[in-house]
C-alpha positions in Angstrom: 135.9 120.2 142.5 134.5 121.3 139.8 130.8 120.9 138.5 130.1 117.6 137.7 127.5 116.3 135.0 126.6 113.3 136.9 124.4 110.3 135.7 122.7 108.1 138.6 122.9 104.4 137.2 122.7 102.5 140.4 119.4 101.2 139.6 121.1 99.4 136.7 124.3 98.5 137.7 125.7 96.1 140.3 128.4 98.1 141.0 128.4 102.0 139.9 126.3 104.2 141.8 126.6 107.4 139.5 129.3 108.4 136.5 130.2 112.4 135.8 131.8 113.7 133.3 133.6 117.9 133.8 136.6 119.4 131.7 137.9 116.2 130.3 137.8 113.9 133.2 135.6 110.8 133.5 134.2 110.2 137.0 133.2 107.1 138.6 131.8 106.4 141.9 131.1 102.6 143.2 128.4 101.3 145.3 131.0 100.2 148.1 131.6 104.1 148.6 135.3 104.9 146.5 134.9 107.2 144.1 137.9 107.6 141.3 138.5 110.3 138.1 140.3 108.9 135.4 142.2 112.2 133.4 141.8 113.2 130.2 139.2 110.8 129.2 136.9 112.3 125.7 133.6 113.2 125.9 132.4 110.2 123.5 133.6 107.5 126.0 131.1 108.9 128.8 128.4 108.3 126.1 129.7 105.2 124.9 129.6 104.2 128.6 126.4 105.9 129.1 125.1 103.3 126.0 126.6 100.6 127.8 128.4 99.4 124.7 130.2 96.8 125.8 128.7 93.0 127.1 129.6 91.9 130.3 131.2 88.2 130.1 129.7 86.7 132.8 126.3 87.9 132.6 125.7 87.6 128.7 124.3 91.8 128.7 125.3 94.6 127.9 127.0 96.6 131.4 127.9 100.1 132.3 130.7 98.0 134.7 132.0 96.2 131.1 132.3 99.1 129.0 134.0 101.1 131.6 136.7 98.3 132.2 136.9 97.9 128.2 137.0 101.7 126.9 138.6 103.5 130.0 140.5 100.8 132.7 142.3 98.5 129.4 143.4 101.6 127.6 145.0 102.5 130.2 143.7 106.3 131.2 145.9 107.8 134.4 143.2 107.8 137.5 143.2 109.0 141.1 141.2 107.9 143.8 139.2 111.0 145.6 137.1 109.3 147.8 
């Protein structure tokens, strides 16, 4: 794998541990241990994510879980599961 850029959010997120970012792909991995990259994914949506843009429904605050299913799961990005 390559090197990963990695950003430890755990500590404010229920349920991302860390998010990296290497050569166009977005990685996520979740506190119950699966890890996914989603493919081609640009640069500005890790920040975006990073920023937690987006509010999380149920909880009324902005989420890094929210954004991630708004900017990269809806739209649709092609993912694989590597762990």
């Amino acid at each position: 794998m390559e090197s990963i850029e990695w950003q430890e959010i755990g500590y404010d997120s229920k349920a991302i541990n860390r998010i990296g970012y290497s050569e166009g792909n977005l990685y996520v991995e979740f506190k119950n241990g699966t890890g996914y990259y989603y493919l081609n994914v640009p640069i500005e949506i890790f920040h975006r994510i990073l920023n937690k843009e987006c509010i999380s429904v149920s909880e009324g605050k902005s989420s890094y879980g929210a954004t991630l299913h708004q900017l990269v799961k809806k739209a649709g990005y092609e993912y694989k599961q590597y762990k």
